[in-house]
N, C-alpha and C positions, 0 to 999 in steps of 0.2 A: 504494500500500500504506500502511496506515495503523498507528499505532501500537497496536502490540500490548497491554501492561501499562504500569501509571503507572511513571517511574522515579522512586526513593528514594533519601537517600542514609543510610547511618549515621551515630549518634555515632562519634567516636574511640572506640579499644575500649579499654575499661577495664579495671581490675585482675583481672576473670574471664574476662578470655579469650572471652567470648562478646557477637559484634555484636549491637547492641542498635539499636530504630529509635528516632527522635526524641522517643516517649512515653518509653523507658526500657524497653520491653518485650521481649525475647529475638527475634528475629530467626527467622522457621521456613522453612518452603519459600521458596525464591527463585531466581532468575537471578541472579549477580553477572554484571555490564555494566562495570564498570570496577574497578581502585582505586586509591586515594590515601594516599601515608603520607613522614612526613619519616623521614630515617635518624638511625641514632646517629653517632655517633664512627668506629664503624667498619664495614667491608663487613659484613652484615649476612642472613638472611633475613625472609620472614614463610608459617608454613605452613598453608594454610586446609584443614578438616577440617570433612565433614557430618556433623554433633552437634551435641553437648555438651561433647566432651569429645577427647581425642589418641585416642581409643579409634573414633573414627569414622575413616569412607574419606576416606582424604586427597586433594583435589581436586584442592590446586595449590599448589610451592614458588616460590615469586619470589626471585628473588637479588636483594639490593639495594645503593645505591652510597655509598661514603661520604660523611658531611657535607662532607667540605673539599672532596670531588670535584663533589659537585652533594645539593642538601641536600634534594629533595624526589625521589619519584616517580611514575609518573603510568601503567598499565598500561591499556587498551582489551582488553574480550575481543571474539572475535570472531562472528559468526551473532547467536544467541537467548543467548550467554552460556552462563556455566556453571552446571548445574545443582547445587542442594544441596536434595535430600528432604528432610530435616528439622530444620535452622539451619546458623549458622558460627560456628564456633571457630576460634580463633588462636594459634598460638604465636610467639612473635615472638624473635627476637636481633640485638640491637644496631638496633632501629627503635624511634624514638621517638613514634610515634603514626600508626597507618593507620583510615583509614575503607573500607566498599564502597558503590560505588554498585548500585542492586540492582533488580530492577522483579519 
């Protein structure tokens, strides 16, 4: 079996909440295939949402860990990945930077 779509990865998501790929360009239809993000300070989550905006179907909450406890994290999704029809949005507390990987 051979590979399906190219994988991607994001920039770190920036001040609008919306992953953006390596041109700077909004992120639309995708499979997220993994993600990656260091935490804050404290226990933390990050909540991804297909849109634009919190106003989209929320896909997926990840709980995340503290810095002092382990300072990065590292999530694998599982099959073909999770779908998001029309981009991702992020809301993030207490994380200090995540990317998706994405194909």
């Amino acid at each position: 079996m051979g590979q399906q779509t190219d994988v991607l990865v994001s920039q770190p998501l920036g001040s609008d909440n919306t992953f953006k790929d390596q041109a700077g360009n909004a992120i639309g239809r995708c499979r997220i295939k993994a993600i990656y993000g260091t935490s804050g300070a404290a226990a933390g989550t990050v909540v991804i949402y297909d849109g634009s905006s919190t106003a989209g179907t929320c896909l997926m909450t990840v709980s995340t860990p503290t810095a002092a406890n382990q300072g990065t994290f590292w999530i694998l999704m599982p099959g073909e990945g999770v779908l998001a029809k029309t981009g991702l949005y992020a809301d993030l507390t207490n994380v200090d930077s995540v990317m998706v990987i994405y194909g």
